[in-house]
Backbone bond lengths (Angstrom), bond angles and torsions (degrees), N, CA, C in turn:
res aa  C-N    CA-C-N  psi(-1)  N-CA   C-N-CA  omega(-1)  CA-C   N-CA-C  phi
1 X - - - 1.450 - - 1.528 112.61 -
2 X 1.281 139.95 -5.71 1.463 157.43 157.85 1.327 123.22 -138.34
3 X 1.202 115.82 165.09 1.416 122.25 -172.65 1.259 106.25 -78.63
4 X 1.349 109.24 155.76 1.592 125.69 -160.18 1.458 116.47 -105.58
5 X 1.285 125.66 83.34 1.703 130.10 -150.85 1.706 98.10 -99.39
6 X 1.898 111.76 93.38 1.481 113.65 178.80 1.532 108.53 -56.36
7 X 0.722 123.52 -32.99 2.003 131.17 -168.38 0.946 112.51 82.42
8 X 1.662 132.07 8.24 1.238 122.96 -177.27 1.855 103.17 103.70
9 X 1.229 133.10 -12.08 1.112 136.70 -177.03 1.432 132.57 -47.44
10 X 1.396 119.19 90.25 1.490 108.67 -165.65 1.344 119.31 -85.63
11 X 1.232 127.37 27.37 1.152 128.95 133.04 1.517 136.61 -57.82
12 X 1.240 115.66 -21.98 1.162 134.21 -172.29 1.684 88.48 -86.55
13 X 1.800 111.36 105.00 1.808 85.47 168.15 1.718 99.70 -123.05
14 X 1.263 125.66 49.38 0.938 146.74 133.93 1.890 97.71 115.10
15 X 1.680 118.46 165.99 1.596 120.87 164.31 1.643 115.07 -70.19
16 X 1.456 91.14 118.90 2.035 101.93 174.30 1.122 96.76 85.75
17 X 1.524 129.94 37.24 1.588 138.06 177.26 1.260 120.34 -94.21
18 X 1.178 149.29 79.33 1.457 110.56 -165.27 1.568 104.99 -105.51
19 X 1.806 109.73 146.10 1.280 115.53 173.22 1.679 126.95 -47.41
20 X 1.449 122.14 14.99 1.380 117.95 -156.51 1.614 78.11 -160.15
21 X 1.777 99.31 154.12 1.428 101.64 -154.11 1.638 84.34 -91.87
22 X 0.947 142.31 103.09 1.599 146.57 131.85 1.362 151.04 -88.84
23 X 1.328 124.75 114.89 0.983 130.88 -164.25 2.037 109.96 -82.81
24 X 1.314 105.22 11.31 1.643 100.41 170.21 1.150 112.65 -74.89
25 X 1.660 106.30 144.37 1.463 131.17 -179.75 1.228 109.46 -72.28
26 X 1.724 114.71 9.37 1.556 103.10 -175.97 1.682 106.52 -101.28
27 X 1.243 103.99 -0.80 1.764 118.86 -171.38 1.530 82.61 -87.52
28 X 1.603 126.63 84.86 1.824 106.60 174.47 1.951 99.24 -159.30
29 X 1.173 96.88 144.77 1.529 106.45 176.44 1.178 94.89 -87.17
30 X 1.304 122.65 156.94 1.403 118.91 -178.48 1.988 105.66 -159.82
31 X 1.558 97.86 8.93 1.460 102.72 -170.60 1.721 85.63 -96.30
32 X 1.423 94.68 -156.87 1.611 125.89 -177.12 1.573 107.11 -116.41
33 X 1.680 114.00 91.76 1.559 115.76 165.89 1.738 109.04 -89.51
34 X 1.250 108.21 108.49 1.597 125.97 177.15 1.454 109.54 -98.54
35 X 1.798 130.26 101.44 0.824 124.38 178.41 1.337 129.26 -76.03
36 X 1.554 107.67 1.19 1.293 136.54 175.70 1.743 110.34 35.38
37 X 1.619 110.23 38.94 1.655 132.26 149.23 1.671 86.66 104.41
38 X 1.330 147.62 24.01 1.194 150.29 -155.18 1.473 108.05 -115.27
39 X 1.081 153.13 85.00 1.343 151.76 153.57 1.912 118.97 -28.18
40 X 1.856 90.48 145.27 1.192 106.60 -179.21 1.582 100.72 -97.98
41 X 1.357 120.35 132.25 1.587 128.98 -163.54 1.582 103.12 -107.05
42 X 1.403 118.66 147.95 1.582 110.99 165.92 1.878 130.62 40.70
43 X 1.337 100.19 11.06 1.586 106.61 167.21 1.661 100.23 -40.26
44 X 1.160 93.05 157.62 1.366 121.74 172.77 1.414 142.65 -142.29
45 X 1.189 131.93 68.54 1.652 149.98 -150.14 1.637 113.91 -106.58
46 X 1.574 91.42 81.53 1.360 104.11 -172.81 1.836 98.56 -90.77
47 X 1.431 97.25 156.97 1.459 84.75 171.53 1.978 118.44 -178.25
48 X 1.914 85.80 9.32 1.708 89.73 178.20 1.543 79.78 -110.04
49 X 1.552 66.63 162.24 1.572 109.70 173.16 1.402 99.97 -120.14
50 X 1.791 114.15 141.79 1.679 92.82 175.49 1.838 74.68 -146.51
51 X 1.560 83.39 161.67 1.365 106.31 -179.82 1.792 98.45 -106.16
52 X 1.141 110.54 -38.03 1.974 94.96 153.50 1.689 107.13 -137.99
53 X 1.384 84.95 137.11 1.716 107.02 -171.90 1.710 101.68 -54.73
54 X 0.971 131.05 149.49 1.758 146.26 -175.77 1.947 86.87 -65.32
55 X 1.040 118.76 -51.06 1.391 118.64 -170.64 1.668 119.25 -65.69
56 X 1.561 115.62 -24.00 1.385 134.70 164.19 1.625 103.04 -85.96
57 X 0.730 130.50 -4.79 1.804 131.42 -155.49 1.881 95.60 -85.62
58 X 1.057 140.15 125.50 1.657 119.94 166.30 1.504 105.07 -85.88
59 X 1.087 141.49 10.17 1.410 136.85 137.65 1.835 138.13 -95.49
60 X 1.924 80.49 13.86 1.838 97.37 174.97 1.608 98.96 74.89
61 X 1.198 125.51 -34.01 1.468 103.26 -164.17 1.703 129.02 -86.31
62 X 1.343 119.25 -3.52 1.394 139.91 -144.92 1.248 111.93 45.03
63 X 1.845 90.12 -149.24 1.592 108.54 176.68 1.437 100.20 -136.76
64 X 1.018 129.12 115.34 1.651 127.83 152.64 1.439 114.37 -40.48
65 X 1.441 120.08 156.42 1.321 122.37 164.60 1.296 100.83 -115.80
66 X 1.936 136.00 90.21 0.996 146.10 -161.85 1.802 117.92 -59.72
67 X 1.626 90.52 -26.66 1.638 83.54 -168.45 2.295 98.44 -91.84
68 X 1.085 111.16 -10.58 0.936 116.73 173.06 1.706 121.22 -92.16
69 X 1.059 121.29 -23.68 1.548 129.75 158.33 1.142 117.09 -59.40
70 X 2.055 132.38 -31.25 1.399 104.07 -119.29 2.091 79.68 -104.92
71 X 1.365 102.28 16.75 1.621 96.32 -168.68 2.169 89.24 -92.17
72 X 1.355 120.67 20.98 0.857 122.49 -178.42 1.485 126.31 -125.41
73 X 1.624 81.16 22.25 2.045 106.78 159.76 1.832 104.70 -61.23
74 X 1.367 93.54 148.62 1.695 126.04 159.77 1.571 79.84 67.61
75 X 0.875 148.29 50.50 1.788 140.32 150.33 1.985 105.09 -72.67
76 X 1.361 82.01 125.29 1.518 97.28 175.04 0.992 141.03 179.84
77 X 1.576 173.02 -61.13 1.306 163.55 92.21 1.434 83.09 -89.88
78 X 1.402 129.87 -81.92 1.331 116.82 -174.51 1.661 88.43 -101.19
79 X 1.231 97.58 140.98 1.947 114.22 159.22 1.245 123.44 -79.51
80 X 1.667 137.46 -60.02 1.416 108.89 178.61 1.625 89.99 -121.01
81 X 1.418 132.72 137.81 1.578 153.23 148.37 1.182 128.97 -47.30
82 X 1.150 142.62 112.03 1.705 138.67 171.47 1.777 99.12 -128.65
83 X 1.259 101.67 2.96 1.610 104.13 -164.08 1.160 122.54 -126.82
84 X 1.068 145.15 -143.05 1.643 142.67 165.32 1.624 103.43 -146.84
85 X 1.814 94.68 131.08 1.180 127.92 -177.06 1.755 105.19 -106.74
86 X 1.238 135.68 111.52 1.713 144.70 -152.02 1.691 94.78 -144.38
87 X 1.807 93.64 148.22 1.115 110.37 175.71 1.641 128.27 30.95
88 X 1.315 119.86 81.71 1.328 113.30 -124.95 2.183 101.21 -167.96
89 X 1.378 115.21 91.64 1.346 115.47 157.09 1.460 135.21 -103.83
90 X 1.606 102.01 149.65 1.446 128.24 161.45 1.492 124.88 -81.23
91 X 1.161 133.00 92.44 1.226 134.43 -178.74 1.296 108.56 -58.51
92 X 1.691 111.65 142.80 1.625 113.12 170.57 1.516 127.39 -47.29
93 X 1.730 105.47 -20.85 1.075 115.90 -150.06 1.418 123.38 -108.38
94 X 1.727 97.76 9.43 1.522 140.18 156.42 1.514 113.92 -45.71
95 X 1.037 129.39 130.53 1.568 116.42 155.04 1.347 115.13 -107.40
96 X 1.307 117.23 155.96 1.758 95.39 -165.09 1.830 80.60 -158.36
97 X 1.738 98.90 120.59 1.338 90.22 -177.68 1.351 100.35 -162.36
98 X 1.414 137.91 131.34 1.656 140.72 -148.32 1.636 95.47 -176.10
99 X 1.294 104.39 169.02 1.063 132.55 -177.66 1.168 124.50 -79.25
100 X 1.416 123.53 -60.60 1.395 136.71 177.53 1.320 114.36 -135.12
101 X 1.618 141.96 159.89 0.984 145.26 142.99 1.726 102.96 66.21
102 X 1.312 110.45 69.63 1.808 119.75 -179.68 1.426 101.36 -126.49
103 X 1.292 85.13 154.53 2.062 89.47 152.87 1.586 107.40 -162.62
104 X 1.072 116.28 -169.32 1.348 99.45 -168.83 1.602 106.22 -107.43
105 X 1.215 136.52 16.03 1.545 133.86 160.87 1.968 99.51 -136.36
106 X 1.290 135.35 -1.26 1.569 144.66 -177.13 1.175 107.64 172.76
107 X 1.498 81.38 127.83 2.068 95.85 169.07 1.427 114.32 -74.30
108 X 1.506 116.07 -70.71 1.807 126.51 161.79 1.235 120.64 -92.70
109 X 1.496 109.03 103.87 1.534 112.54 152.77 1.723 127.64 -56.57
110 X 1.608 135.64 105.06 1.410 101.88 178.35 1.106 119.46 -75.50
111 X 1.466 131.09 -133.07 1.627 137.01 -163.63 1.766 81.34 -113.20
112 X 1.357 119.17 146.97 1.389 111.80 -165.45 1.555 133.37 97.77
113 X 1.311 88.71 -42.44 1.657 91.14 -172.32 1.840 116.23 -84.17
114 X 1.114 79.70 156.07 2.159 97.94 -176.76 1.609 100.87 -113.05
115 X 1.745 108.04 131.31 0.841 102.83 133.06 1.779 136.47 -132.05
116 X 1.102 115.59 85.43 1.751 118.23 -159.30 1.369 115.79 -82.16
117 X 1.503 132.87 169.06 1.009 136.33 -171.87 1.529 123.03 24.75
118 X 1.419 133.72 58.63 1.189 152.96 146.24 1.136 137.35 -84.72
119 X 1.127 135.64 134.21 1.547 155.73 160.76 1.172 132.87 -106.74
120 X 1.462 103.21 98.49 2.038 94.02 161.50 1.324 116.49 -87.78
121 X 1.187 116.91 172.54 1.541 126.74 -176.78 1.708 124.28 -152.46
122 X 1.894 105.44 -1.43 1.220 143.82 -167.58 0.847 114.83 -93.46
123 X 1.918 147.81 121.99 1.349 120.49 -178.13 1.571 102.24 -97.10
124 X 1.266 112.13 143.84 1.204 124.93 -176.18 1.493 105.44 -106.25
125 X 1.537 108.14 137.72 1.448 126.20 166.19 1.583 130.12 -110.32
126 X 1.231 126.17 114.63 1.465 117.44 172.81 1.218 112.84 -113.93
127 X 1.657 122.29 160.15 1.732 128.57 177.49 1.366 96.17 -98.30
128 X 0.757 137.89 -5.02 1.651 124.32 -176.35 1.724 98.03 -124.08
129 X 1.318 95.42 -119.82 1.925 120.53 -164.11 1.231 100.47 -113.75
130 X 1.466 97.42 170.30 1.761 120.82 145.03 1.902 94.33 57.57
131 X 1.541 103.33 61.35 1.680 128.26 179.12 1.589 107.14 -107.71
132 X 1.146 124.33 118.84 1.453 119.56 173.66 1.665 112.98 -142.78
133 X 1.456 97.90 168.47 1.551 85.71 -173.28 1.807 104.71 -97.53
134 X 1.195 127.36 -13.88 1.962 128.44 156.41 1.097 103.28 -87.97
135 X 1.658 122.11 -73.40 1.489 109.15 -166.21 1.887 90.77 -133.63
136 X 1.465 111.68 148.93 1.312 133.50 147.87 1.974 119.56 -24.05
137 X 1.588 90.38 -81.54 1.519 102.92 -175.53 1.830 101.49 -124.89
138 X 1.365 116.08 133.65 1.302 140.68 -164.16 1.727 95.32 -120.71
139 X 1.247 119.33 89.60 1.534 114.16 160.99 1.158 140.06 -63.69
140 X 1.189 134.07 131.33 1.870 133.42 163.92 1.804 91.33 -6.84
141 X 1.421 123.24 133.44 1.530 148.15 166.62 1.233 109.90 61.61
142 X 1.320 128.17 24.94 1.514 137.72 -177.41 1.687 95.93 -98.36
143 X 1.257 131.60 144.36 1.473 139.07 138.82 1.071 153.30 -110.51
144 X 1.552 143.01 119.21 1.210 130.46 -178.51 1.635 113.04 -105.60
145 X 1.244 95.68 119.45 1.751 103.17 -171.82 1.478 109.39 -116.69
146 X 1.434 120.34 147.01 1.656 142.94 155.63 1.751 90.72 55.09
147 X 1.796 118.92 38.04 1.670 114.83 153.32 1.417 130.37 -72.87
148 X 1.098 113.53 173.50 1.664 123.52 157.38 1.374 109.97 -140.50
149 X 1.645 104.11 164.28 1.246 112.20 -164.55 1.865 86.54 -151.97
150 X 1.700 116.43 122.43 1.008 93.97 154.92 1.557 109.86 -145.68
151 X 1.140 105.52 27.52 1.624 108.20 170.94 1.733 95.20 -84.32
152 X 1.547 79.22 168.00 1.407 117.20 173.12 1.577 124.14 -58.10
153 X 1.802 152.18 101.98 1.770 107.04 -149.81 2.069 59.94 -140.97
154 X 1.381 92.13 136.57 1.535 127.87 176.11 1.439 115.52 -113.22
155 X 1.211 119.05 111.00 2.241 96.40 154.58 1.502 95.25 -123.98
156 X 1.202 112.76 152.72 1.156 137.79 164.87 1.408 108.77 -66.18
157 X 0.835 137.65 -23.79 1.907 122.13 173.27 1.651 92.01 -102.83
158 X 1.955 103.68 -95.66 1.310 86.26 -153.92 1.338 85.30 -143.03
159 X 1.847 112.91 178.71 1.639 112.02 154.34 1.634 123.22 59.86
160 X 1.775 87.39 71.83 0.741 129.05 178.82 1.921 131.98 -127.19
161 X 1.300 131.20 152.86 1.450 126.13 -174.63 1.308 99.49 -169.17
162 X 1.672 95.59 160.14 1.538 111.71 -174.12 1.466 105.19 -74.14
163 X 1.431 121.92 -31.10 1.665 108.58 177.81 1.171 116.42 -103.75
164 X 1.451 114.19 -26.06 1.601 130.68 -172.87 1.282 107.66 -151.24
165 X 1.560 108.58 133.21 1.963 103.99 171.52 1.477 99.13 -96.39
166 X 1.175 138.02 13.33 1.443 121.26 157.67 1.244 118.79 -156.97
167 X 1.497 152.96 110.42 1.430 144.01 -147.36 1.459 106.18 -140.47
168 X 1.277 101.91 123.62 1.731 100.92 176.50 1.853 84.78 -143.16
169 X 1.680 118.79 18.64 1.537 117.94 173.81 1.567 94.33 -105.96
170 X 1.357 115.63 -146.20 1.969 119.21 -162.58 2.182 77.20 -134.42
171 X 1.381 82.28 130.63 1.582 107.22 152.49 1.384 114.28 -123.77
172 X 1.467 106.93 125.77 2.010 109.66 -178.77 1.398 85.94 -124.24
173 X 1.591 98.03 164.67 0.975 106.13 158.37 1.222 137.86 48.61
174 X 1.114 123.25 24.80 1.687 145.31 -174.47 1.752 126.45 -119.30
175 X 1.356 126.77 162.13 1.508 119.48 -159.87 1.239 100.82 -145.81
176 X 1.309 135.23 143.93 1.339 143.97 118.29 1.004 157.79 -77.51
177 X 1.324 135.03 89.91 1.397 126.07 -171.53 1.405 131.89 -91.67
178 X 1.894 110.84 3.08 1.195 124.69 -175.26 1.267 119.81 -86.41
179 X 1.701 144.42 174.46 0.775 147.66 -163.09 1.640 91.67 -103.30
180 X 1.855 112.52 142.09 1.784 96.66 168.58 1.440 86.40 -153.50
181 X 1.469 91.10 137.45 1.625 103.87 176.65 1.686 94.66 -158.24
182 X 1.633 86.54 161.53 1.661 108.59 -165.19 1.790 87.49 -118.71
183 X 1.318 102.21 137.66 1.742 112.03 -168.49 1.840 89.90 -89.03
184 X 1.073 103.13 -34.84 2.023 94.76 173.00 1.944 91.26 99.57
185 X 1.141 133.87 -2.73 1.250 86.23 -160.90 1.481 112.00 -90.64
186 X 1.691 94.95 -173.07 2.332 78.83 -164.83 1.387 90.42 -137.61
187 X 1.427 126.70 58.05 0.985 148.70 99.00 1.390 145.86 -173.91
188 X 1.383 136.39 160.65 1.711 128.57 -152.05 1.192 84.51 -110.37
């Protein structure tokens, strides 16, 4: 019935998240989250690890510590989808930043899942792939319908998009107004 203001709390590492990098189908939302037009406030989606900070780096970018990041797959408001996520915002004021497979309202869509009437507004960052500004990865019979996307969504390698960084599901009806680019490099 109001918007949901995390405070920045990194405890919160998102629904269907798990702290350990797993690929089980049992880590999955599978109900109906209706934001019923209500925004998510001050999220917080931490999720590199770096062995030198971008700010110590003399080329600005650091270094990731790859084997220590990579347990920071599917980070996202919800992490893996079996369900439908409706009427439903990302505040600008979100930080949203992971390794692989993010987006800024779902990391993995499965075959089945909805996500309609959504908005991000957050720019999202990933070190690897599969970066989007709704969901990360979009599976065969998954949909994202009537979204927006207008943050900023970056990865440092590759495979990346303003609504989805990887789609083999149906996007209708959806917009981007954010900036998305892949930095190319080929390796952290």
């Amino acid at each position: 019935t109001n918007d949901i203001d995390l405070e920045y709390d990194e405890e919160f590492i998102g629904i269907s998240v798990s702290s350990q990098f797993s690929l089980s189908p049992n880590v999955v939302f599978a109900g109906t989250f209706d934001g019923d037009g209500h925004s998510i406030k001050r999220m917080k989606m931490g999720g590199i690890v770096w062995s030198v900070k971008p700010e110590d780096a003399p080329n600005g970018l650091g270094t990731v510590d790859t084997e220590s990041s990579k347990r920071y797959f599917y980070r996202s408001f919800i992490g893996r989808l079996a369900g439908t996520v409706q009427n439903l915002s990302i505040a600008a004021d979100c930080r949203i930043e992971g390794y692989s497979s993010l987006g800024g309202v779902v990391a993995v869509m499965n075959s089945g899942s909805l996500v309609y009437n959504c908005r991000n507004y957050a720019d999202v960052m990933g070190w690897s792939t599969l970066i989007g500004g709704i969901a990360g990865d979009v599976n065969d019979g998954a949909i994202i319908s009537n979204c927006y996307n207008e943050g900023n969504i970056t990865t440092a390698i590759m495979v990346a998009g303003g609504i989805a960084g990887r789609s083999a599901g149906r996007i209708e009806r959806c917009a981007n107004a954010g900036d998305v680019k892949a930095l190319g490099l080929t390796s952290l």
